[in-house]
C-alpha positions as CSV (number, residue, x, y, z in Angstrom):
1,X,7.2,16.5,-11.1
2,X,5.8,15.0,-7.7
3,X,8.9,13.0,-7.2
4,X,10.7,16.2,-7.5
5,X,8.6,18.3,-5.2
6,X,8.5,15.7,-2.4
7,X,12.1,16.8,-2.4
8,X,13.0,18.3,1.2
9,X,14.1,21.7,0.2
10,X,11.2,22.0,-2.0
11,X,8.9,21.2,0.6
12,X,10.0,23.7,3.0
13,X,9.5,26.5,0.1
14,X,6.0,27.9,0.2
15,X,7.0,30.5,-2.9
16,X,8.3,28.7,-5.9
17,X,9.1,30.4,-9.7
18,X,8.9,27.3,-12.0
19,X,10.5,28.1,-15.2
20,X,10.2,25.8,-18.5
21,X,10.4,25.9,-22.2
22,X,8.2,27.2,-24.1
23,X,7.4,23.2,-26.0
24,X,3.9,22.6,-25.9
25,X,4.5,19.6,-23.2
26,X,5.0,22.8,-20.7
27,X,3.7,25.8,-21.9
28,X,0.1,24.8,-22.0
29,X,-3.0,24.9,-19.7
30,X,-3.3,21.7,-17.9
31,X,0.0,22.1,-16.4
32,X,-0.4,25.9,-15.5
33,X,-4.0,25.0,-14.0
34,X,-2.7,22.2,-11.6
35,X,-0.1,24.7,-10.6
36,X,-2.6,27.8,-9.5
37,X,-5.7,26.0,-9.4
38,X,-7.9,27.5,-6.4
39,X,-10.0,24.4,-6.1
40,X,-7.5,21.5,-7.5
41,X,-4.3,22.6,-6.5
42,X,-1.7,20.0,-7.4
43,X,0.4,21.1,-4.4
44,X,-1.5,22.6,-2.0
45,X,0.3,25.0,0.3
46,X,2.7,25.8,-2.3
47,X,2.4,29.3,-4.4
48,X,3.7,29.1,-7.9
49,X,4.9,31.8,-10.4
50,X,4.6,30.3,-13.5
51,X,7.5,31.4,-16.3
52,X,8.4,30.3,-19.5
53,X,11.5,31.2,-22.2
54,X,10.7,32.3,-25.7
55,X,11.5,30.6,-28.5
56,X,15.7,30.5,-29.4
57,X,16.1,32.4,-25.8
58,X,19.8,30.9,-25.9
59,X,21.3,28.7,-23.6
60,X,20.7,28.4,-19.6
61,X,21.9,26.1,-16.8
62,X,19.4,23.4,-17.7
63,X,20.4,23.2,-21.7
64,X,24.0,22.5,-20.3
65,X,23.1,19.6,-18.4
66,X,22.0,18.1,-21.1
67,X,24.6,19.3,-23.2
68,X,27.2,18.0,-20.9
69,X,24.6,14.4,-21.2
70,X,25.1,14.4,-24.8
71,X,28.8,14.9,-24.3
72,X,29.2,11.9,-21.8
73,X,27.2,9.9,-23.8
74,X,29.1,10.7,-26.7
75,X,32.5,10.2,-25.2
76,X,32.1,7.6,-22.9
77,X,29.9,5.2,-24.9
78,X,30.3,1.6,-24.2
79,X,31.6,-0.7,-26.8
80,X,28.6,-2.9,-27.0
81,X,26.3,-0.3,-26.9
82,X,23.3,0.7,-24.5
83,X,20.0,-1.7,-25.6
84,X,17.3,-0.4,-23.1
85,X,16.2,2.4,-21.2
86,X,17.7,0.6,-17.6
87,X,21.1,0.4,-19.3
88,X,21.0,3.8,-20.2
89,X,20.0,5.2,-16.6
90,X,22.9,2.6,-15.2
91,X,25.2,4.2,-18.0
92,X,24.4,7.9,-16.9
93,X,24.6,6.8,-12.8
94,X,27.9,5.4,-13.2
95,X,29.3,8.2,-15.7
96,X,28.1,10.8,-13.3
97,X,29.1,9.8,-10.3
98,X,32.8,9.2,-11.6
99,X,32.4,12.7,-12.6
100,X,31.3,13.9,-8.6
101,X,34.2,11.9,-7.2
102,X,37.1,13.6,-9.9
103,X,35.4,17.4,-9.5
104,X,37.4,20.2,-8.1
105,X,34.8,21.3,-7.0
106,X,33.5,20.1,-3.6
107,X,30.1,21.9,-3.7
108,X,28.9,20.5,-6.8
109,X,25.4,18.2,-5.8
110,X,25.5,14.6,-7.0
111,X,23.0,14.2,-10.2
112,X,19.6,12.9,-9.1
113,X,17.7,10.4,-11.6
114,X,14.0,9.9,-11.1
115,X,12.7,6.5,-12.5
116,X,8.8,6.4,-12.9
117,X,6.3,4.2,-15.0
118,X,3.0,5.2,-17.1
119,X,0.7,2.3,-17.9
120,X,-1.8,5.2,-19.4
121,X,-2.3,8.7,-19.9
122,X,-6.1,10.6,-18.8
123,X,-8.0,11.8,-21.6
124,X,-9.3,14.9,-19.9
125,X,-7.9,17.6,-17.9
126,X,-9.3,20.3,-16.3
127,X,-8.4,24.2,-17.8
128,X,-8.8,27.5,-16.7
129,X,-10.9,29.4,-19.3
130,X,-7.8,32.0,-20.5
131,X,-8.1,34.1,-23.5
132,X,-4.9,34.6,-25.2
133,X,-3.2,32.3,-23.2
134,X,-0.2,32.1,-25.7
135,X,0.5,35.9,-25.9
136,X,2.2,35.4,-22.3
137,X,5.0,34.4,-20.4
138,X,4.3,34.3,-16.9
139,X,1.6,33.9,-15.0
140,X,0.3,34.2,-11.1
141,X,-2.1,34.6,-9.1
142,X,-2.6,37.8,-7.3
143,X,-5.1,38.6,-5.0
144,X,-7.4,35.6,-6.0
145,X,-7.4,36.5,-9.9
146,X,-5.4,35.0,-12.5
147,X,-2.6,37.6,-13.9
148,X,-0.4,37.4,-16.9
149,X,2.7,39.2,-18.1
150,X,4.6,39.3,-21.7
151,X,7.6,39.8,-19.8
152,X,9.0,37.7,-16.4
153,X,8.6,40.4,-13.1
154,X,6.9,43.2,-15.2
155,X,4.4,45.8,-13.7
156,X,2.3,45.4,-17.1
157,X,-0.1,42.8,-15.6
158,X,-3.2,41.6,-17.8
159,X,-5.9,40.0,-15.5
160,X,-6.6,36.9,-17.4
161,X,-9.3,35.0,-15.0
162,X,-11.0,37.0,-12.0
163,X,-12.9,33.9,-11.3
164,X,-10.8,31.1,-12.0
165,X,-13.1,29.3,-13.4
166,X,-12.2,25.8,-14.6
167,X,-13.7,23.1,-17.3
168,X,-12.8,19.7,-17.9
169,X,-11.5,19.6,-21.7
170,X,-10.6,16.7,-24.1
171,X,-6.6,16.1,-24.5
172,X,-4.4,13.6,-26.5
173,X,-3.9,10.9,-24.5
174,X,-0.9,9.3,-26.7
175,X,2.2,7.7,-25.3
176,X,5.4,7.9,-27.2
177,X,7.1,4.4,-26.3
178,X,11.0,3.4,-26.8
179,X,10.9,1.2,-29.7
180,X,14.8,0.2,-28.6
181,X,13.8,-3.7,-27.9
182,X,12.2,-3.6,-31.3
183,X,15.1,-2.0,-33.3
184,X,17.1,-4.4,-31.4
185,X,15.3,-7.5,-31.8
186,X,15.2,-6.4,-36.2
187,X,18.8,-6.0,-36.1
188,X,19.4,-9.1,-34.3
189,X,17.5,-11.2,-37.4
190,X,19.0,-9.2,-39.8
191,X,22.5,-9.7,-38.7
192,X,21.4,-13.5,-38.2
193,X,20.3,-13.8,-41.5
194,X,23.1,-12.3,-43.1
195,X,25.4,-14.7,-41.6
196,X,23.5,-17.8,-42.8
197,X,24.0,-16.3,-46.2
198,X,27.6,-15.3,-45.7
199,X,28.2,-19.3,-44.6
200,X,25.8,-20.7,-47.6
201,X,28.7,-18.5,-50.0
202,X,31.7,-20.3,-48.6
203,X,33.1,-23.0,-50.4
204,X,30.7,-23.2,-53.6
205,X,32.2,-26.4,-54.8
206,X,32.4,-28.5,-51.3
207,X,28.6,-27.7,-51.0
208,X,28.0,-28.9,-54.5
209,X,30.2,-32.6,-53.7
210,X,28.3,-32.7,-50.5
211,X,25.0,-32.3,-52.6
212,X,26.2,-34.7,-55.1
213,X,27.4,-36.9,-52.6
214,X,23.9,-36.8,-50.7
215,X,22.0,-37.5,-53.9
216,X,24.2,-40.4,-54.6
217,X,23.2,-42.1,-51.0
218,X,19.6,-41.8,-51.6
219,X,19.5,-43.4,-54.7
């Protein structure tokens, strides 16, 4: 998310309407609090409008990019697979940018890949203290209070926080890691394996002479 507002049209925007699913990675309170924190602010000098889709809300411009992902990857894979997260980045760089040069169209932006590295996760965050934080979909702040709405630009506005008050809060701290290098490296011992038993099964009778033969020498 920094690497994406350090971008230079964002950082001319002082207004900015972040929308997100609804998955708990988003629609929770750590991320809405470093948005519209008064004393933390994430991105000071920027003034967000928080909004998230409901649940089976259909299909928008970001769930067809990674529709037409999954169709690229689909369609285009190589032959000897992709065996890391590097190749696949390469992969989706390459595919994409074949794409840009063949388009009709000569507006279309070139795709932008972010690469970034976690060696841990904090195990706190601060929260605003929000009851019923779930019931809504979008949230501002309007004249220094904390607002919510069950709808995106509706009147009906619940004032959720008038102070803003934060607290430092416990939260999972697990990473999910690729387990590609693993899978690969199993594979690559089963496959070995199975070819050591596939050789052991050729020619029964030459390995038994060649035993016999062996046993013969030694005595």
């Amino acid at each position: 998310m920094v690497n994406i507002m350090r971008q230079k049209e964002l950082q001319e925007s002082k207004k900015i309407y972040w929308w997100s699913d609804g998955g708990k990675s988003f629609r929770n309170k750590e991320l809405l609090t470093s948005l519209v924190s008064k004393s933390n602010p994430l991105f000071p000098g920027h003034t967000f409008v928080v909004n998230y889709f409901v649940p089976s809300h259909g299909k928008n411009d970001c769930d067809s990019v990674f529709g037409m992902y999954s169709s690229i990857l689909k369609n285009n894979l190589p032959e000897e697979g992709i065996e890391s997260f590097q190749e696949l980045l390469n992969f989706f760089k390459r595919e994409t940018q074949i794409m840009q040069r063949n388009s009709k169209s000569k507006s279309s932006a070139p795709h932008q890949f972010f690469e970034f590295s976690c060696d841990q996760l904090d195990n706190t965050a601060q929260k605003l203290q929000i009851k019923g934080f779930m019931a809504y979909l979008q949230f501002q702040v309007v004249d220094g209070q904390l607002v919510g709405s069950q709808l995106s630009d509706s009147t009906d506005q619940v004032i959720l926080s008038s102070e803003m008050k934060e607290k430092e809060e416990a939260i999972s701290n697990k990473m999910k890691t690729s387990t590609v290098n693993d899978s690969n490296l199993t594979n690559y011992f089963q496959e070995l394996e199975d070819q050591i038993k596939h050789l052991t099964s050729i020619n029964p009778d030459q390995q038994e002479e060649d035993a016999d033969q062996s046993s013969d020498e030694e005595e």
